[in-house]
N, C-alpha and C positions, 0 to 999 in steps of 0.2 A: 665372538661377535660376527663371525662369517657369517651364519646363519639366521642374525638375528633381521635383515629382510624377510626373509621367506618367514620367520613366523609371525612377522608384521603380518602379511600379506594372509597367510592360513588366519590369523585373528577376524581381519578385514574380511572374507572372504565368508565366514559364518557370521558376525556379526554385520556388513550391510543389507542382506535380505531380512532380515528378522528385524532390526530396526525400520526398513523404508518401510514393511508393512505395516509396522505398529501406527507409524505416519502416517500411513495413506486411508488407515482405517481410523485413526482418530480426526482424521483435517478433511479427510472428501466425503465419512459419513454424515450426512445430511442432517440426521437428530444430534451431530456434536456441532453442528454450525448454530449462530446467532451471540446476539449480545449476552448471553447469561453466563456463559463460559468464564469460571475464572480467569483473568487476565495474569497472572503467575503462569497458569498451564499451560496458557496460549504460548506466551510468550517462550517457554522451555521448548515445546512445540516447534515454532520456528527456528529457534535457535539448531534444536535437535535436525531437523530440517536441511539445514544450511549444513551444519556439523559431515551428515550423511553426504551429503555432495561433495564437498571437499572432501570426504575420505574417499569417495570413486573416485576422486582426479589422481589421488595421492596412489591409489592403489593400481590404475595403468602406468603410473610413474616408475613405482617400484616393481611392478610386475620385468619391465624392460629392464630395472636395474639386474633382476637376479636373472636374469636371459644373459647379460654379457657377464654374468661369473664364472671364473673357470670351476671346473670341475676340480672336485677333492683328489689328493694323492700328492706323490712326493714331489715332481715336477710340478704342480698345479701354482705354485710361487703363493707369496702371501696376499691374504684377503685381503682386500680394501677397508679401510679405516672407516666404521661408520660416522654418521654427521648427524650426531646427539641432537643440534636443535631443530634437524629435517626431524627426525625421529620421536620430539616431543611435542613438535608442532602437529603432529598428529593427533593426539590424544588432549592439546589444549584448548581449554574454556569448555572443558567437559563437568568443571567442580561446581562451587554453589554460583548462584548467580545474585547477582541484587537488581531483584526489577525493577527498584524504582531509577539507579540509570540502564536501565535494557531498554525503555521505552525512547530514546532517543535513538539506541541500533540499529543500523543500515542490515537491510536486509534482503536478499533477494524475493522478488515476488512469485511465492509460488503458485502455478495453473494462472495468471493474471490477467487471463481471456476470459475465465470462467466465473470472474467475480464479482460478475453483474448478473448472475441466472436469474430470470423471471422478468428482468424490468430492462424496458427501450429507452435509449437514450432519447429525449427531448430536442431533435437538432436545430441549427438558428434558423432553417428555413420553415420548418414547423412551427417555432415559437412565433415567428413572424407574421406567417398564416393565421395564426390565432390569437398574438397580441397586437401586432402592428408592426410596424418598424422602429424604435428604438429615436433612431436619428438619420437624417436623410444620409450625411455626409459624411463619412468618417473618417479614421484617419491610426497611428497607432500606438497614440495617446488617447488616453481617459478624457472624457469629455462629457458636458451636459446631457440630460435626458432633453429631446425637447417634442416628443410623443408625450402631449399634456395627458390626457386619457389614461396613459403608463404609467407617468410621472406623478401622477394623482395618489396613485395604490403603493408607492415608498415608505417606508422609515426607516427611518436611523434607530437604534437601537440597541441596546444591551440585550442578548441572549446567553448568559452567563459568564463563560471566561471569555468572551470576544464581545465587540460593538461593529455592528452591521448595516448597512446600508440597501434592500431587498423591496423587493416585492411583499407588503403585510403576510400576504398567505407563507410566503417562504421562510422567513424571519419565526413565523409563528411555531411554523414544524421544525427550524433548525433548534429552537430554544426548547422542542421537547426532546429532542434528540442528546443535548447538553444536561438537558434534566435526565433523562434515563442513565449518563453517563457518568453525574456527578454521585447518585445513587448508586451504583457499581462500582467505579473505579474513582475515588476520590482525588489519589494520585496522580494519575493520568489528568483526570480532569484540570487538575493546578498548572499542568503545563503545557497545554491548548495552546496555540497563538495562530494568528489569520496572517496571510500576507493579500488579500483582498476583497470585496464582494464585487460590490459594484464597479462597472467600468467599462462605460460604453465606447466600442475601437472596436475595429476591425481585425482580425486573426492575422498577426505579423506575418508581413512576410505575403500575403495575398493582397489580392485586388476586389477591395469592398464587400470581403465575405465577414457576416456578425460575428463575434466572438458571443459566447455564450453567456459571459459576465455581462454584456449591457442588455442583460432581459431582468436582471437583478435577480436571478434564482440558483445564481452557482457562489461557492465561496473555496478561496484554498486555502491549507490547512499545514499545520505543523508542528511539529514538537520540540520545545525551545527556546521558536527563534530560527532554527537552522533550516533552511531551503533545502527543500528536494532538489536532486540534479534530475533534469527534464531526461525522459526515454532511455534510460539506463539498465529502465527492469530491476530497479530496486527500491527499497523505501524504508524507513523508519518502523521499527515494530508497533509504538505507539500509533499510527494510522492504520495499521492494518485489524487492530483492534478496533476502534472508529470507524471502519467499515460496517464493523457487523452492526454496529446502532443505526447507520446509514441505509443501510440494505432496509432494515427492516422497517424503518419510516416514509421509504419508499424515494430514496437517494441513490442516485447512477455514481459508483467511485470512477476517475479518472484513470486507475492502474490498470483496466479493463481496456482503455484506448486505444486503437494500432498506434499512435504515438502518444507510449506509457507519459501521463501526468498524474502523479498518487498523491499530490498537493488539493486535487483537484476533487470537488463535490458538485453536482448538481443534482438538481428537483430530477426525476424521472416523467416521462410520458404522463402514462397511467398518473402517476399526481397531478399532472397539470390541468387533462383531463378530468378529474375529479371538479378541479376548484372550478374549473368555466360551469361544468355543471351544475355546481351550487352558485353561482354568479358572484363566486369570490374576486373573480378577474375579470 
């Protein structure tokens, strides 16, 4: 068992290069990105992902372990007793998986800067500029629209597995979004749930700056039931799948944030501009 580090460490040492490329070439080439992807793949994908990091943590670990081994020979006294479940925890949750619970898995977010290429966020001073203000007074609680003009263009609404309360033009793209997704991923889709849309307040914690929820174009998101933990740089597989439908109807994800929120959806620019221009809004 002396030696069974070091051939940990020679396994780990050919197999993390040859695995992170296979990742980097299946997840950052461009033609494997979008919603079409099966979401089995994906998901192994990630997991495969995660797996690979944790074995580079594992493998400077052990690399120091076999640094303080004595060397072979009579005096050399006896090996150290390996620690079975260090040494299985290695190669665990490598067997089958069952997706339909992987879509609740906490996951790290990987590249989560870069998961908004092509579209600008819509910020609450833009949206202001071009819808109005919301509400004069805020506060950091939920509170009435009373921008009548604003409050005009609402509904409430079922968009498939949520009920929403948006802007028509948002509402409208968020339920084709649920529709593309309900046609792919039927699974996934059953276990959607919102923890909000609308919700006019000011950004906790500030002094009278909009939160982006009282323009009625953002909504947050999850799998279960179970809340994202805020800036942690991780999320749920099931949203990260939900991104790609996102991306491509022209939705900003919030894991792209400097303070990661992957609960988090809104309209993009470019869409909002879109609707002024057809005098949706």
């Amino acid at each position: 068992m002396r030696f069974l580090p070091a051939i940990i460490i020679a396994v780990a040492v050919v197999l993390a290069p040859v695995l992170w490329f296979s990742i980097r070439y299946f997840i950052l080439d461009d033609e494997f990105q979008g919603s079409g992807i099966d979401s089995g793949a994906r998901i192994e994908i990630e997991i495969l992902r995660q797996q690979v990091e944790d074995l580079q943590i594992r493998l400077g670990a052990l690399q120091n372990e076999v640094a303080g081994l004595p060397v072979g020979g009579a005096g050399a006294g006896s090996a150290p007793v390996s620690d079975l479940d260090a040494e299985d925890a290695i190669l665990r949750g490598t067997g089958p998986n069952n997706i339909i619970d992987a879509y609740a898995q906490v996951t790290l977010i990987a590249g989560r800067r870069n998961v908004n290429q092509g579209l600008v966020v819509s910020s609450p001073k833009y949206m202001e500029q071009k819808l109005g203000r919301p509400r004069e007074t805020l506060s950091d609680d939920c509170q009435g629209m009373t921008n009548e003009s604003l409050a005009a263009k609402l509904v409430l609404q079922d968009v498939g597995p949520i009920r929403v309360n948006m802007l028509a033009p948002a509402a409208e793209s968020l339920a084709r979004v649920f529709d593309s997704v309900k046609r792919a991923d039927p699974d996934l889709y059953d276990r959607i749930n919102t923890s909000g849309s609308l919700c006019v307040r000011q950004i906790r914690g500030s002094n009278n700056r909009i939160s982006t929820h009282s323009f009625g174009m953002a909504v947050d998101l999850n799998i279960d039931g179970v809340l994202d933990n805020f800036t942690d740089g991780k999320t749920q597989l099931g949203l990260i799948i939900l991104a790609d439908f996102f991306r491509e109807e022209g939705w900003v994800w919030g894991a792209g944030f400097s303070r990661e929120d992957s609960m988090h959806f809104e309209v993009s620019r470019k869409k909002l501009d879109t609707w002024l221009a057809e005098g949706r809004l």
